[in-house]
C-alpha positions in Angstrom: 0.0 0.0 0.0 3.3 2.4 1.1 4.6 1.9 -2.9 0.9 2.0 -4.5 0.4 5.9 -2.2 4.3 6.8 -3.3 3.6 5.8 -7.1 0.6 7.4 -7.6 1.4 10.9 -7.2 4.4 10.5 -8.7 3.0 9.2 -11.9 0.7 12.0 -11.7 3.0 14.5 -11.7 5.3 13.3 -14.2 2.2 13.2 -16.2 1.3 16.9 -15.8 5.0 17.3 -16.1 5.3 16.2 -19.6 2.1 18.1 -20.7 3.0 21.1 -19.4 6.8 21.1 -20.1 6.1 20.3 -24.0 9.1 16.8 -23.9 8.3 14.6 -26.6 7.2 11.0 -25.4 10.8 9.9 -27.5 13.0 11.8 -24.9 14.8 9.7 -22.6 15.7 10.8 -18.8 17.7 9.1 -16.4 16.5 8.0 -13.3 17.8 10.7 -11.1 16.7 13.4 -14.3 12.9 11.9 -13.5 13.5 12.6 -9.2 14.7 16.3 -9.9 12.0 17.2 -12.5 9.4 15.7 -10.3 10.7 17.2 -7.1 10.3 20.4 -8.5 7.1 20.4 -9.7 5.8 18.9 -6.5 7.2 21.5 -4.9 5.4 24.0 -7.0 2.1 22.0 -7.0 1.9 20.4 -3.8 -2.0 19.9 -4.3 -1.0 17.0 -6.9 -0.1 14.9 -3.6 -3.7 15.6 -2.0 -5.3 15.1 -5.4 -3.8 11.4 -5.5 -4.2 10.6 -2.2 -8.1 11.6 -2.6 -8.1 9.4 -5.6 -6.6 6.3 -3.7 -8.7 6.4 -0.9 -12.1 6.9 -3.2 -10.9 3.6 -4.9 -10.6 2.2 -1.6 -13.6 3.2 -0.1 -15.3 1.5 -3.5 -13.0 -1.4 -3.2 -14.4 -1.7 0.4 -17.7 -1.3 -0.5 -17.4 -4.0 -3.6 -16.1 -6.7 -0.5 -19.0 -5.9 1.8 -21.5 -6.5 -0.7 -20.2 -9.4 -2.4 -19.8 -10.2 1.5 -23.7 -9.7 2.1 -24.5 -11.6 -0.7 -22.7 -14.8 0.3 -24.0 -14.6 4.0 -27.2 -13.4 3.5 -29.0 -16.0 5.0 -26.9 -16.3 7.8 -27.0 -12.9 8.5 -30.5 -12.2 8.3 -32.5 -15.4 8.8 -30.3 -17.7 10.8 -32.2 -19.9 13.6 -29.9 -19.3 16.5 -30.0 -15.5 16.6 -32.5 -13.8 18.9 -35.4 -11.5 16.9 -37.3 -9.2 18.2 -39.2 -5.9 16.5 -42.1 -7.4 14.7 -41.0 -10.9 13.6 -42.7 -11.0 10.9 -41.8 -7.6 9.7 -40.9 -7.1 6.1 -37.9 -5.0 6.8 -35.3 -6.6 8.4 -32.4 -4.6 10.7 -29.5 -6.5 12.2 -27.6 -5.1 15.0 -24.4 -5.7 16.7 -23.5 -5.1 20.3 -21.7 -5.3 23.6 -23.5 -4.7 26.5 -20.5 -2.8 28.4 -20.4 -0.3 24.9 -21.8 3.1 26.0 -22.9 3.6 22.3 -24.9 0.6 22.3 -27.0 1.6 25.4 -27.3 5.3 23.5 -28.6 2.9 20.8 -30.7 0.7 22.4 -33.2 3.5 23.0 -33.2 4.8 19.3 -33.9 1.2 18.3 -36.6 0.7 20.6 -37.9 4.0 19.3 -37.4 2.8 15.6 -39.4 -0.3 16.7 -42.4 1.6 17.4 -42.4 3.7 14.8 -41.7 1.1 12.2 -44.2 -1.7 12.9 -42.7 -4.1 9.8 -39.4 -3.8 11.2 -38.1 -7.1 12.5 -34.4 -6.5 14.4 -31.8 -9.6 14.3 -30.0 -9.1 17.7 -25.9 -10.2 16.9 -24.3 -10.7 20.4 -20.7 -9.6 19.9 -19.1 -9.4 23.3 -15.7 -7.6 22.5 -15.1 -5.6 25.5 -14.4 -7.5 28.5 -14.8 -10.9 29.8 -18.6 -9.5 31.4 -19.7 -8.8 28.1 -19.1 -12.3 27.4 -20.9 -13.7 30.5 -23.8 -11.3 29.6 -23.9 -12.6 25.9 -24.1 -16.1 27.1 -26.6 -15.6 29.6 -29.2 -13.5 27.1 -28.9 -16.3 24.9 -29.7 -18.6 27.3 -32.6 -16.3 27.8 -33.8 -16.4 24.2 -33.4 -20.1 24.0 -35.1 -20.8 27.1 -37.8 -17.8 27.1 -37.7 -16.5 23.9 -41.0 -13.9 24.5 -38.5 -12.3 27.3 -35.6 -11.7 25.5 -35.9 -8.7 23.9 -37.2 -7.1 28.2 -34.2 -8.6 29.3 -31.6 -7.1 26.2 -32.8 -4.0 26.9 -32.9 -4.3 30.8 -29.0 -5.4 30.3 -28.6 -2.0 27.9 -29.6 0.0 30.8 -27.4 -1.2 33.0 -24.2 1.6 33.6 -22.4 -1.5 33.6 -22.0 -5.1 33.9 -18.8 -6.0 36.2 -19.7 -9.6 36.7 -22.1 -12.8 35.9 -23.8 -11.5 39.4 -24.7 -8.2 37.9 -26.5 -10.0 35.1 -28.4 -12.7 36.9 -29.6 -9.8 39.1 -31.6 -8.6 35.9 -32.8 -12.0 35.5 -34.3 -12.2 38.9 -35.7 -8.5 38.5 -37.5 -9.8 35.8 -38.8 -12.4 37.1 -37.5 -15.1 35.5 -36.6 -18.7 36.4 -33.1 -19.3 36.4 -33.0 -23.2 36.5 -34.4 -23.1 32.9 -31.4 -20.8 32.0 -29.2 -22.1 33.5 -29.7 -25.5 31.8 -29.2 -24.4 28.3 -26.1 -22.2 29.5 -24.1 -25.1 27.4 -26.3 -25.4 24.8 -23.8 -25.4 21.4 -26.4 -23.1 20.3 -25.0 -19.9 22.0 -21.4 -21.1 21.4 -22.4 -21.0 17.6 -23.7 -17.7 17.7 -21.1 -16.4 18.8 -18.9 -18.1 16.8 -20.8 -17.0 13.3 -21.3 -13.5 14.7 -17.5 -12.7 15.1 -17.1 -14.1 11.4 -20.0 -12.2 9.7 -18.3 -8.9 11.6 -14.9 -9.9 10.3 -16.3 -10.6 6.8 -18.4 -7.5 6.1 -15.5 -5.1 7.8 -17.2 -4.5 11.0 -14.8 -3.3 13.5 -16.7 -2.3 16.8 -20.0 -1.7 18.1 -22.5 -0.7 17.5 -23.4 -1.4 13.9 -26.1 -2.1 11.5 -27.4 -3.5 8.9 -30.8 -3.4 6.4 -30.5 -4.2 3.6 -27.0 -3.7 1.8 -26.6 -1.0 4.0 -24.0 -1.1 6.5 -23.8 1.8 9.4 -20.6 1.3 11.5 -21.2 3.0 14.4 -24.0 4.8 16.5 -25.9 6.9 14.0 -28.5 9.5 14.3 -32.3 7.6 14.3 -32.5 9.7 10.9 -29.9 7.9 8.7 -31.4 4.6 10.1 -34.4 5.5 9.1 -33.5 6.6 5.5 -32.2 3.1 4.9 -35.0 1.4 6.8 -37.4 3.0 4.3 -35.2 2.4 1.2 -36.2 -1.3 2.0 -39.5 -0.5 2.8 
């Protein structure tokens, strides 16, 4: 990538060189004829570096964009319909949004309330909930033990994610059964399916679709072929909610 960023410009500006210098294409120059000649008119037209870099990274931002899609298209049923994975939103919405999250990442808990708001405004929006516990060793605990949640109560999930988002923080497994029992729910059931390969599997395929479609932290979304990394305004995820709609 160092060479490709070094080359560019400097076939750029030889380019513009030659135009503007009038040398014929026969004329030879020596390697260090090519360096001074180039120096120089770098020097009097810097803005040919910042041109070229601006080139490069638009081809790199489409590159990027070419891998996430052809990325998308492979795991789409993974993604969006895979059996393991917690739904909540209206599942049998016509729109579906996928979400990743850590429940120790302060943007998620800012996010959890503008998706809980995009719920209710959207009622064909079915949300894929993608535990991705990449912050601490609670997170994890807290991953496992919603799963557990969905697999044993299912109805209760969603009460119990969003209890967990509203928590300032998860230090231990103790802070998150404490949300189980303020909810109400049996543990023994829980508890039970702890083990389940289910929840390892999850979490397994979640880390891979993140890795695969360039997702490096949380939160971040998904509807459609539209990826948002990070925690966007409710306005931009509602644009591509109703691009699908």
């Amino acid at each position: 990538m160092k060479t490709i960023k070094f080359c560019a410009p400097l076939l750029l500006s030889v380019g513009l060189l030659a135009a503007t210098t009038g040398f014929s294409q026969a004329e030879e120059f020596t390697k260090d004829e090519i360096g001074s000649m180039v120096r120089e008119y770098i020097l009097t037209h810097p803005e040919v570096i910042y041109e070229a870099i601006d080139i490069l990274q638009k081809e790199a931002e489409q590159q990027q964009g070419r891998q996430e899609g052809a990325a998308l298209q492979q795991m789409g049923d993974l993604l969006f319909n895979n059996p393991v994975d917690p739904v909540g939103g209206n599942a049998d919405g016509t729109v579906t949004l996928v979400e990743f999250f850590d429940y120790n990442c302060g943007y998620c808990k800012r996010s959890g309330t503008v998706l809980q708001t995009l719920i209710k405004q959207n009622p064909n929006l079915r949300v894929v909930y993608k535990e991705w516990p990449i912050l601490s060793e609670s997170s994890g605990e807290a991953a496992k033990i919603a799963l557990a949640v969905n697999l044993a109560f299912p109805d209760q999930y969603e009460d119990f994610h969003r209890a967990l988002l509203s928590m300032r923080s998860l230090r231990s497994a103790n802070d998150v059964w404490t949300v189980v029992d303020k909810l109400a729910l049996d543990r023994a059931p829980i508890e039970a399916v702890l083990t389940d390969p289910k929840v390892g599997l999850h979490l397994q395929q979640t880390a891979t679709l993140a890795q695969q479609l360039g997702i490096t932290g949380t939160p971040a979304f998904v509807v459609g072929d539209v990826i948002l990394k990070g925690a966007y305004p409710i306005e931009q995820i509602q644009q591509a909610i109703d691009q699908q709609g």
